[in-house]
C-alpha positions as CSV (number, residue, x, y, z in Angstrom):
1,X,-209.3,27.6,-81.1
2,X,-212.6,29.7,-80.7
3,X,-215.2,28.2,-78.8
4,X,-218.9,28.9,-79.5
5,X,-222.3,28.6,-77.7
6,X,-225.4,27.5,-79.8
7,X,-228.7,28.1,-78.3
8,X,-230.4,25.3,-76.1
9,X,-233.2,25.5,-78.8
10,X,-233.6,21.7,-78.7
11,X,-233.6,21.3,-75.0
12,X,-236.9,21.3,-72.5
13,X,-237.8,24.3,-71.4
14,X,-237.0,26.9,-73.9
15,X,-239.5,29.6,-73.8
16,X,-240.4,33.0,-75.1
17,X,-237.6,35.1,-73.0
18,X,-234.9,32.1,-74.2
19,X,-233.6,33.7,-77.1
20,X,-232.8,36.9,-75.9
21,X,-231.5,36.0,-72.8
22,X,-229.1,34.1,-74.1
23,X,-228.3,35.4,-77.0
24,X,-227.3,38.6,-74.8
25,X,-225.7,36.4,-72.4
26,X,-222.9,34.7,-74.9
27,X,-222.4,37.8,-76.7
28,X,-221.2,39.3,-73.3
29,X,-219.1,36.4,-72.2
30,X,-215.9,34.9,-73.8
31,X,-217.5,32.8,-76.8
32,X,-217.1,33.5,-80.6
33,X,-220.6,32.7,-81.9
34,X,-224.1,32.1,-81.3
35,X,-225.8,29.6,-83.8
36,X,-228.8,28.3,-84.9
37,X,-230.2,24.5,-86.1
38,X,-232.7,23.6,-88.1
39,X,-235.4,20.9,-87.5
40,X,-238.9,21.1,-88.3
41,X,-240.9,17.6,-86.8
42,X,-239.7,18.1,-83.6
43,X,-240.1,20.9,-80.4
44,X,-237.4,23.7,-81.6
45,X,-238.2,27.4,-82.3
46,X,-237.5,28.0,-86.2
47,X,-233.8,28.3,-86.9
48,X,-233.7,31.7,-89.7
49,X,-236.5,34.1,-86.9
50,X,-234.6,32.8,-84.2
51,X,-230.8,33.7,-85.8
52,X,-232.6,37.2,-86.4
53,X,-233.4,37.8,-83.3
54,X,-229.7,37.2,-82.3
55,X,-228.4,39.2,-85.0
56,X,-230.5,42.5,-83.6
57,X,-229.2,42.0,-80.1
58,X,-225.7,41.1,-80.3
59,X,-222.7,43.1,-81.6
60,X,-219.5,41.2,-81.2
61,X,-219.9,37.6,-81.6
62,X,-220.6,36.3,-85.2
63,X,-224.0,34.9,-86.0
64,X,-223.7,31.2,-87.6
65,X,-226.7,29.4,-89.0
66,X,-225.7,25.5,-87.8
67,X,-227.3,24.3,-90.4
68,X,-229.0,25.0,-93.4
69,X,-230.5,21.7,-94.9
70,X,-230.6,23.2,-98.3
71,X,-232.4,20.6,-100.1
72,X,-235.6,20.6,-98.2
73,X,-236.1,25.0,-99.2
74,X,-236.4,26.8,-102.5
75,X,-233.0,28.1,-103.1
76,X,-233.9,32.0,-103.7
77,X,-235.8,32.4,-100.5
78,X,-232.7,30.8,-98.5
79,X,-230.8,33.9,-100.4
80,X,-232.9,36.2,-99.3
81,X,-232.9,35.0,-95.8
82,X,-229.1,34.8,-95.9
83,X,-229.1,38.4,-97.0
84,X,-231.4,40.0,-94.4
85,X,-229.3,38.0,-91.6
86,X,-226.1,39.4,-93.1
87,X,-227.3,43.0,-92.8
88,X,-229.1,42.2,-89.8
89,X,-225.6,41.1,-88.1
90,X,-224.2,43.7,-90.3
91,X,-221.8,41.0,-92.2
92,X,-221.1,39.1,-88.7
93,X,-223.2,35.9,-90.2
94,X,-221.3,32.6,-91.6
95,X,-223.8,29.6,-92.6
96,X,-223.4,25.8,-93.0
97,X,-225.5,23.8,-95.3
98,X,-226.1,20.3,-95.6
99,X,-228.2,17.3,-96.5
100,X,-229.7,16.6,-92.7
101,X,-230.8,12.9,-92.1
102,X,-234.7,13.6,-91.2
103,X,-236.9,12.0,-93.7
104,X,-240.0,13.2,-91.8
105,X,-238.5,17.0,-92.1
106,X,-238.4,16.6,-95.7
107,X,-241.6,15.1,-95.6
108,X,-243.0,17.9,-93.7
109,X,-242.0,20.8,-96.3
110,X,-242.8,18.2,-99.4
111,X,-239.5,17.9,-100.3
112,X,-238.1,15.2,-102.3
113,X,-235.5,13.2,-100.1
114,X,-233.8,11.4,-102.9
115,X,-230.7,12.4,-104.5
116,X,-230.5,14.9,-101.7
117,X,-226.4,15.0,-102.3
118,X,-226.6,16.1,-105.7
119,X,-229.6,18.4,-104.8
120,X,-227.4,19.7,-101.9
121,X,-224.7,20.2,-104.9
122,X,-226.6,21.9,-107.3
123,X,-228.4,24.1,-104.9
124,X,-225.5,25.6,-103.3
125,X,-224.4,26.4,-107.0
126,X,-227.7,28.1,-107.4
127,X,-226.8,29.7,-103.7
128,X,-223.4,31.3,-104.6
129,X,-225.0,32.5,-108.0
130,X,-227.3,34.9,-106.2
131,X,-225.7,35.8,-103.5
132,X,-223.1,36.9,-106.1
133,X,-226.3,39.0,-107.5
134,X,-227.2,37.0,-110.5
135,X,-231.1,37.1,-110.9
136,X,-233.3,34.2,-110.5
137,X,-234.1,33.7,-114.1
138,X,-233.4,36.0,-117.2
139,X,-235.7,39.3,-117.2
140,X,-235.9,39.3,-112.9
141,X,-234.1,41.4,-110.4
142,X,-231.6,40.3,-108.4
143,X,-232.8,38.6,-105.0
144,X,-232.5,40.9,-102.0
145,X,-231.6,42.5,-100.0
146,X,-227.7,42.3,-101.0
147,X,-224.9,41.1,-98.4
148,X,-223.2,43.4,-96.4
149,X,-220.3,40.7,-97.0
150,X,-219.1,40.7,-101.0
151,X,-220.7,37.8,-102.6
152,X,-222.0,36.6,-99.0
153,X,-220.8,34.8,-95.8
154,X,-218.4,31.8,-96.0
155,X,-219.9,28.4,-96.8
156,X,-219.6,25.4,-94.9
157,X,-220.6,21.6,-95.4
158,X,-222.0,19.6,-92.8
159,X,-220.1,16.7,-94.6
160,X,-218.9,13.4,-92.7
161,X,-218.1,11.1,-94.9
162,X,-215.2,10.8,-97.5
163,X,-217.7,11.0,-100.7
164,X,-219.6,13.8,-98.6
165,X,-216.2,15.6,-97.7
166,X,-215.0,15.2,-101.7
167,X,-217.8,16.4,-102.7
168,X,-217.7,19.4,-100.1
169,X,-214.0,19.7,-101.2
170,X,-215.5,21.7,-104.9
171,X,-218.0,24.1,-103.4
172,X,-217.4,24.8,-99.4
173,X,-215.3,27.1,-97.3
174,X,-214.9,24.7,-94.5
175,X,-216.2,21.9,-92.8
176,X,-219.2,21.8,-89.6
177,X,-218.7,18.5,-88.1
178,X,-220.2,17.4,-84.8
179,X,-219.1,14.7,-81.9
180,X,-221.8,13.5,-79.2
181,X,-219.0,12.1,-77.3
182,X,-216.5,14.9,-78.1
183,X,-214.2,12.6,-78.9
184,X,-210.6,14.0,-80.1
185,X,-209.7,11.3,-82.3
186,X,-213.4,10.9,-84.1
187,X,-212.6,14.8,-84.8
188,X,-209.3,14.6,-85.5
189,X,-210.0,11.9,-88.3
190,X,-212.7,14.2,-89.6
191,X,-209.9,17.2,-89.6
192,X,-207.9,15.3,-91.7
193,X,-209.9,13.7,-94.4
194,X,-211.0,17.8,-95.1
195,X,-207.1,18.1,-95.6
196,X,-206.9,15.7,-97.6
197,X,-210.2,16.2,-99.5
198,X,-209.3,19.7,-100.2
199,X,-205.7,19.0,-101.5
200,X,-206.7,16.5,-103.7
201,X,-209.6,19.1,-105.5
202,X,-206.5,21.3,-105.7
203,X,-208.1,23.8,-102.7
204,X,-205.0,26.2,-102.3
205,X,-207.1,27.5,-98.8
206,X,-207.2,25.2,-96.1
207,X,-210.5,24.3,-95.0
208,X,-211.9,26.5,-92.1
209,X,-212.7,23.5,-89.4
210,X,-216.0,23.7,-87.0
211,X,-216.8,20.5,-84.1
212,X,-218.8,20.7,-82.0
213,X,-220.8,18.2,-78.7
214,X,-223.7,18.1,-77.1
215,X,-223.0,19.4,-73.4
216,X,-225.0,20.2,-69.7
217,X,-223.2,22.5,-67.3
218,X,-225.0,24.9,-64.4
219,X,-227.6,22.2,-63.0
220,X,-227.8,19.4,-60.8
221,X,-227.4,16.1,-61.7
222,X,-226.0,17.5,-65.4
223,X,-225.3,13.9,-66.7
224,X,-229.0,12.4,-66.5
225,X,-229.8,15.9,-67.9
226,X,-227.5,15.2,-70.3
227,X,-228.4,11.4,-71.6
228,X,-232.0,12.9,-71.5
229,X,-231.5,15.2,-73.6
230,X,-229.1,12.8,-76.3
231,X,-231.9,10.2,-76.6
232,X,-234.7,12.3,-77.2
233,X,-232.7,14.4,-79.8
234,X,-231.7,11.2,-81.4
235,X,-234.8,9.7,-81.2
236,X,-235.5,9.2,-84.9
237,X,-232.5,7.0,-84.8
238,X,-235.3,4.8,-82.7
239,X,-234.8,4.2,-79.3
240,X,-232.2,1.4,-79.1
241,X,-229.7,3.0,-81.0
242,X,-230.7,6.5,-79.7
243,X,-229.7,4.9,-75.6
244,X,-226.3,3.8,-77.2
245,X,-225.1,6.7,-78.7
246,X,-226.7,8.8,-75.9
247,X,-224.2,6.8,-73.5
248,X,-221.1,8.2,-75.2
249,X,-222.0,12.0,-74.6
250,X,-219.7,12.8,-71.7
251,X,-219.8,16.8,-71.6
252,X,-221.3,17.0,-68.3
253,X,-218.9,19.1,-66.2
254,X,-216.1,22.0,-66.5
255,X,-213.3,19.0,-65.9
256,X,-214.6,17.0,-68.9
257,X,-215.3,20.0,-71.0
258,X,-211.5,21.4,-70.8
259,X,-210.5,18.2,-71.5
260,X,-212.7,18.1,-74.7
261,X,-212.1,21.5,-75.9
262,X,-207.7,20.5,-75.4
263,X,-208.6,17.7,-77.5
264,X,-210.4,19.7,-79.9
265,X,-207.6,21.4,-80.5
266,X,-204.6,19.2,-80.8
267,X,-207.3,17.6,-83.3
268,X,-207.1,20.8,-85.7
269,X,-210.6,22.8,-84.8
270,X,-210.6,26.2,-85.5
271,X,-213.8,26.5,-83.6
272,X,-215.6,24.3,-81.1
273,X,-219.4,25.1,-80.3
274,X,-220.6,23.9,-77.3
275,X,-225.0,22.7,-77.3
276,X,-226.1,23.2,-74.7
277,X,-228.7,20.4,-73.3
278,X,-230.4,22.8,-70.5
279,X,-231.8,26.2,-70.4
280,X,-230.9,27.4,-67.8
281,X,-228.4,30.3,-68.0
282,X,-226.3,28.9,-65.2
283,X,-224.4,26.8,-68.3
284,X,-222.9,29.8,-69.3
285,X,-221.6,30.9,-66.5
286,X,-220.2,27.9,-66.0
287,X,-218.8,27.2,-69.4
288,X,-217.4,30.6,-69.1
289,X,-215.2,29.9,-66.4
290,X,-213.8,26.6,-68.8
291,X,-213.0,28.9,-71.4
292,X,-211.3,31.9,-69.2
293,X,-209.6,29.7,-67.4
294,X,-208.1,27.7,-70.8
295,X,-207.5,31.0,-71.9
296,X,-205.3,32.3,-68.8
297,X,-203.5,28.6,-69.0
298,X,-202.4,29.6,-72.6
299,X,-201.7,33.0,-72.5
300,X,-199.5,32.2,-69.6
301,X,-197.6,29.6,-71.7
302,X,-196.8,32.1,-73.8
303,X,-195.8,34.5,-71.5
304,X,-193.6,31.3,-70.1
305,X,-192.3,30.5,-73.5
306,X,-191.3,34.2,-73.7
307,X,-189.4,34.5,-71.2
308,X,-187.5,31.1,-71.7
């Protein structure tokens, strides 16, 4: 299992030299990705600038844009940004789309919120169409710049539920799922309802499967920074239920992380990404040490195995 960093874009403190830094930083260490959110009513930096700004200063780990909520944008302007990322990362970029849950974010970009699955539907059809390099209506040029990737980057659905995950099951690559408490089970069921989903719309690929939880590493007291950071995040849940599901996120030091990321993957990830809930750049030295260390502990079960 690959395990990715996204940047602590929703956290307190993220300024002007944030992006860079870290970007840099987890392209140097031993992660797979950097990625991106999107949320507009709230304190983040913009999600398609910010993933270009990682693009230009990385060269090994792939760029992933975590996630597009497709129905709030015009379709051929999310082509063209998906394009200029894809060159920018030169063909390093994978995306996830989805139907987000922020009313006021739809709002905000007068965007209609009903019907937002079968938007999310037929926009993604619209999505593959051009990236493919069919113009945007008879007579026009194809929208560019073209992918470095033939017929662009995977595809996959922020989908939960089993309607969302059959639906998912026609059009997507893969599933990007998400666990505040990081809880192997709660992925696992998610891991296996896209197996099942994608058997059933006769898929004869198995889904590529992305988790991920909300984690504070590097800082003192890293489990009040932690809960602060849940229930402010989840604060259009409103502030009861925000506390509630704020006490399940656990990812506050390396022992609980390596226990996560194990579980992750007896649960059938392919990729974990870790979220960070501080800025400051001691997280990744610390989450580093989680991963080379789960990496030595495997390799040298190998080697064990090997020899046996």
């Amino acid at each position: 299992m690959k395990i990715g960093v996204a940047l602590p874009q929703m956290a307190p403190g993220y300024g002007p030299g944030t992006t860079i830094d870290w970007a840099r930083r987890i392209d140097a260490g031993p992660f797979s990705s950097v990625s991106v959110g999107e949320r507009v009513t709230f304190s983040n930096p913009e999600m398609v600038a910010t993933l270009g700004a990682c693009a230009a200063v990385t060269e090994r780990v792939r760029v992933l844009a975590n996630l597009f909520v497709l129905p709030q944008h015009p379709v051929p302007m999310v082509a063209q940004q998906i394009g200029t990322l894809d060159q920018l990362s030169n063909g390093r970029l994978e995306v996830a789309v989805g139907v987000g849950g922020r009313e006021h974010d739809y709002r905000a970009l007068g965007a209609d919120f009903n019907r937002r699955h079968q938007q999310l539907d037929d926009k993604v059809a619209e999505l593959k169409a051009l990236l493919a390099g069919e113009p945007p209506f008879e007579g026009a040029d194809p929208v560019g710049p073209p992918c470095v990737q033939p017929g662009g980057p995977i595809i996959l659905a922020g989908a939960m539920g089993p309607k969302a995950m059959r639906r998912a099951a026609r059009w997507a690559d893969g599933i990007s799922g998400f666990s505040v408490s990081g809880d192997a089970e709660e992925i696992a069921r998610a891991s296996e309802l896209a197996d099942r989903c994608w058997t059933e719309a006769g898929r004869t690929t198995a889904p590529r499967k992305v988790s991920g939880c909300f984690t504070a590493l590097g800082v003192t007291d890293a489990a009040a920074a932690l809960h602060s950071f849940t229930t402010r995040y989840l604060g259009f849940l409103g502030p009861e239920l925000a506390e509630v599901v704020a006490a399940s996120a656990r990812a506050s030091s390396p022992e609980v992380l390596a226990e996560i990321l194990d579980g992750a993957e007896r649960a059938g990830c392919d990729e974990f990404i870790l979220v960070p809930a501080v800025t400051d750049v001691n997280f990744l030295e610390v989450a580093a040490e989680v991963v080379d260390a789960r990496t030595a502990e495997i390799n040298g079960s190998r080697r064990l195995r090997g020899f046996l």
